[in-house]
N, C-alpha and C positions, 0 to 999 in steps of 0.2 A: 598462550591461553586467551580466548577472546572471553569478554564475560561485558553484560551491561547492567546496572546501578543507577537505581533513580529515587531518591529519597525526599518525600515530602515535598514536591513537586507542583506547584501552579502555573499555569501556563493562560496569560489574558491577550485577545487582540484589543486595537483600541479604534476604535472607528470619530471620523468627526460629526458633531450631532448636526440634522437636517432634516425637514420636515418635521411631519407630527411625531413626537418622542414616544406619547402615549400609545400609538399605534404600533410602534417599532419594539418597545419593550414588553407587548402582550404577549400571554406564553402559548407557547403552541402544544402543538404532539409531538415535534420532533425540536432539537436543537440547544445549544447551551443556552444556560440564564445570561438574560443581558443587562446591564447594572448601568445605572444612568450617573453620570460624573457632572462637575460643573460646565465644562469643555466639552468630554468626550463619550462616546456611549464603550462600556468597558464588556466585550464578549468571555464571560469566566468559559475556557475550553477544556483546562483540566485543574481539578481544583483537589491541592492534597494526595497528589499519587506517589506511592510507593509501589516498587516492583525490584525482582530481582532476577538475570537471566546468567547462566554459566554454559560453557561448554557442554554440548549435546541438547542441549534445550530447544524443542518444538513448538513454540506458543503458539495460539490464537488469538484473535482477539474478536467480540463478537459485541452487538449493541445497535440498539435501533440510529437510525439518522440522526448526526449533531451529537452522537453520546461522546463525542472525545477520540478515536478509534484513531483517522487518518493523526491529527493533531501527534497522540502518543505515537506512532510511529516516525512521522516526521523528529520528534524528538530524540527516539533511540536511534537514529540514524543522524544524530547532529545536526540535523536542520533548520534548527529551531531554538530561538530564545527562552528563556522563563525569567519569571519574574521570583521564582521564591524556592527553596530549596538546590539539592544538589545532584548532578549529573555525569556519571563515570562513564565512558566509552573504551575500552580496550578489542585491538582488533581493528583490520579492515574492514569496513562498512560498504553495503553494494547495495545500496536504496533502489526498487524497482518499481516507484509510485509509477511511471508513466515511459514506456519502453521507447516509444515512437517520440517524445520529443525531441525537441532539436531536428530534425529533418528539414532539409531544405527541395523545397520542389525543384528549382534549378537545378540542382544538382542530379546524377544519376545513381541509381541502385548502389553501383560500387562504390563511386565516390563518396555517398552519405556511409556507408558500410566502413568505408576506409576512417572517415571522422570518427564515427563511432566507437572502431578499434584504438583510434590516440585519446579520445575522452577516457575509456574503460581502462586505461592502461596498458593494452594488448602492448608484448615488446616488439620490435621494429621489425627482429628477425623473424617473429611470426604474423607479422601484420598482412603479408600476401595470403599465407594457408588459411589463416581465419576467415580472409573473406571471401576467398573461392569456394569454404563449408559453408559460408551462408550465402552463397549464390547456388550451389546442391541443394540445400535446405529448401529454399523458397521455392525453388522447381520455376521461375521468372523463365530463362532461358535466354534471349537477347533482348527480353526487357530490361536485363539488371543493368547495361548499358543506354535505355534512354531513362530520360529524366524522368523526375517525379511527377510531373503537372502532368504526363500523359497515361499514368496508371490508374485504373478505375480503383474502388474501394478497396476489391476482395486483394484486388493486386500489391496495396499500399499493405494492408493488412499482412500478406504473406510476408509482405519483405520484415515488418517490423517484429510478427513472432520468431524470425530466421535470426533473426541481430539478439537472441534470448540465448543464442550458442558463444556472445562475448561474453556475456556475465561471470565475475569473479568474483570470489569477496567471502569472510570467514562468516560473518555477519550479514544476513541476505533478509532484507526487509520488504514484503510484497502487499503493496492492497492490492486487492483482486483486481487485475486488468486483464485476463484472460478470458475472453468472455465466446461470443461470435467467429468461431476458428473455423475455414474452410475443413472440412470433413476428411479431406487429401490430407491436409497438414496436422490433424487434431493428434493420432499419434506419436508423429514426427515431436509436437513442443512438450506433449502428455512425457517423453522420454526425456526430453531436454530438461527438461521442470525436475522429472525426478533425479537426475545426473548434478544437478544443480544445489538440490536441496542435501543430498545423500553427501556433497563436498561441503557444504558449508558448516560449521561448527555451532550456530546457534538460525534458530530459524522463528522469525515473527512476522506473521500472517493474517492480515485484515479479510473476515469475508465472511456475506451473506448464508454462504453457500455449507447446511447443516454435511452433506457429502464432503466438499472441499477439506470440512477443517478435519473432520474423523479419520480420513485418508492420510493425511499429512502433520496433527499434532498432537500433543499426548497432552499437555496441557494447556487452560482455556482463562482466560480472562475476561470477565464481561463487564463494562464500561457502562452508567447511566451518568447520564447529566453532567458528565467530566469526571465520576469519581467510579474506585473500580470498586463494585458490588458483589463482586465472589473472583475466585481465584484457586483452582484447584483443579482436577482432574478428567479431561472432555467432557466426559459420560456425563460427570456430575452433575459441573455448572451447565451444559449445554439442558438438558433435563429441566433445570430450576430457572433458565432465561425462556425457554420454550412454555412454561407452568405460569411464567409470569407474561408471556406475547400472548396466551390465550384467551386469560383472565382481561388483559389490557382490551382484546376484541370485543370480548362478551360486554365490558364494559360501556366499548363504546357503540355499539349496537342497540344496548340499552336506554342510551341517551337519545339513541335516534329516532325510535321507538315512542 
C-alpha cells in the first residue's frame, strides 16, 4: 500500500542577509512571507500543512507563484527537510520535477538514455529494450548516436519526452514540465503520461493548467502563501480559487486605475 502523511508541517529556507533588508522583505503579489532573523532572512514556504494521500488518490495542486506548490511536492517526494511536524512516506516515490536533467552533452542520445535507465532503476536485463523504445519513441533516427551538443532544441526536447517511457514508481510526483511538445510527438507522450499515471497508485500534480488538472485529478488542493486554503473536490476548489484569481484582478486594476 503506498499512502503519504503530512501533519502539521513547516517548511523555511534560510537565506544569508545582504543588501537592503527593507527592500528584500517588501511584500509582493506573488511569493512566501519573508521573516527577517538576526543572521538570516527566513523564507516561511509552507507553514502548518496537513494533508493526507492513500492508494488511488489523484491530487492537484493549484496556486498562484510562491504559494508553496513545488516546495509541497518536493516534500511528498522526500526531498526535502522541514523544520516542524511530521512526515510519512510509504511506497516508491518517482519525482518528475525536471525529466531532462542530468544530460550530458558529451554524451550521445543512447548513452545518456542508458544512464538514465541505471538512475531509474531499469533492471540490467532490460536496460537494452528500454532504450531501443526510446530511440522509436523520439523518432531521432542516427542522431540518437551523435552527441548532445549537436542537437538543436526541438531535437533535445524529443529525446527527453522519449526518456518519459523509463518512468516507474507507485508514487508519481509531476510539476508540470510538459509544456512545448513537437506536434509529431504530442500524442506519442499524451499516451505515455496516461500509461503512467493509470500504473501509478497515488498521483500529485502541480499545474497551471485549469484542463491539465480536470483531465487527470479528482481532487484539488489550493495553496496561498504556504498554507492550504480549501482541499476538496476539483470542481469545487478550482471554482472558489478561479472566484478568488478574478476578484484578485479586478482588484488590481482598480488600483491602477
Amino acid at each position: 500500500m503506498a499512502k503519504i502523511e503530512i501533519e502539521n508541517v513547516s517548511v523555511n529556507y534560510f537565506l544569508r542577509k545582504r543588501g537592503d533588508v527593507k527592500k528584500m522583505t517588501e511584500r509582493g503579489a506573488v511569493g512566501a512571507e519573508v521573516i527577517v532573523g538576526k543572521r538570516f532572512l527566513e523564507v516561511a514556504a509552507l507553514k502548518d500543512v496537513s494533508i493526507s494521500v492513500r492508494d488511488g488518490d489523484r491530487v492537484g495542486l493549484v496556486g498562484i507563484n510562491g504559494s508553496g506548490k513545488s516546495t509541497l511536492l518536493k516534500l511528498c517526494a522526500g526531498a526535502l527537510g522541514h523544520q516542524s511536524g511530521r512526515v510519512t512516506i510509504e511506497g516508491k516515490v518517482s519525482p518528475q520535477f525536471k525529466l531532462g536533467a542530468g544530460l550530458q552533452n558529451k554524451l550521445s542520445g543512447r548513452q545518456n538514455a542508458e544512464l538514465k535507465c541505471l538512475y531509474m532503476g531499469v533492471p540490467q536485463r532490460s536496460l537494452r529494450r528500454m532504450v531501443e523504445e526510446v530511440k522509436e519513441i523520439s523518432g531521432l533516427g542516427g542522431y540518437f548516436e551523435l552527441p548532445l551538443h549537436s542537437y538543436s532544441a526541438g531535437m533535445r526536447s524529443r529525446l527527453v519526452m522519449s526518456l518519459l517511457r523509463l518512468v516507474r514508481g507507485e508514487i508519481l510526483i509531476m510539476d508540470e514540465w510538459i509544456n512545448a511538445v513537437d506536434p509529431s510527438l504530442h500524442a506519442t507522450v499524451g499516451g505515455l503520461q496516461a500509461q503512467l499515471i493509470e500504473r501509478a497508485k497515488i498521483l500529485l500534480l502541480a499545474s497551471h493548467s485549469r484542463r491539465v488538472l480536470e483531465e487527470w485529478v479528482e481532487r484539488l488542493i489550493w495553496l496561498d502563501n504556504g498554507r492550504i486554503r480549501a482541499d476538496g473536490p476539483i470542481h469545487e476548489v478550482y471554482a472558489e480559487y478561479q472566484a478568488w484569481l478574478d476578484a484578485r484582478a479586478e482588484q488590481a486594476e482598480g488600483a491602477a486605475s
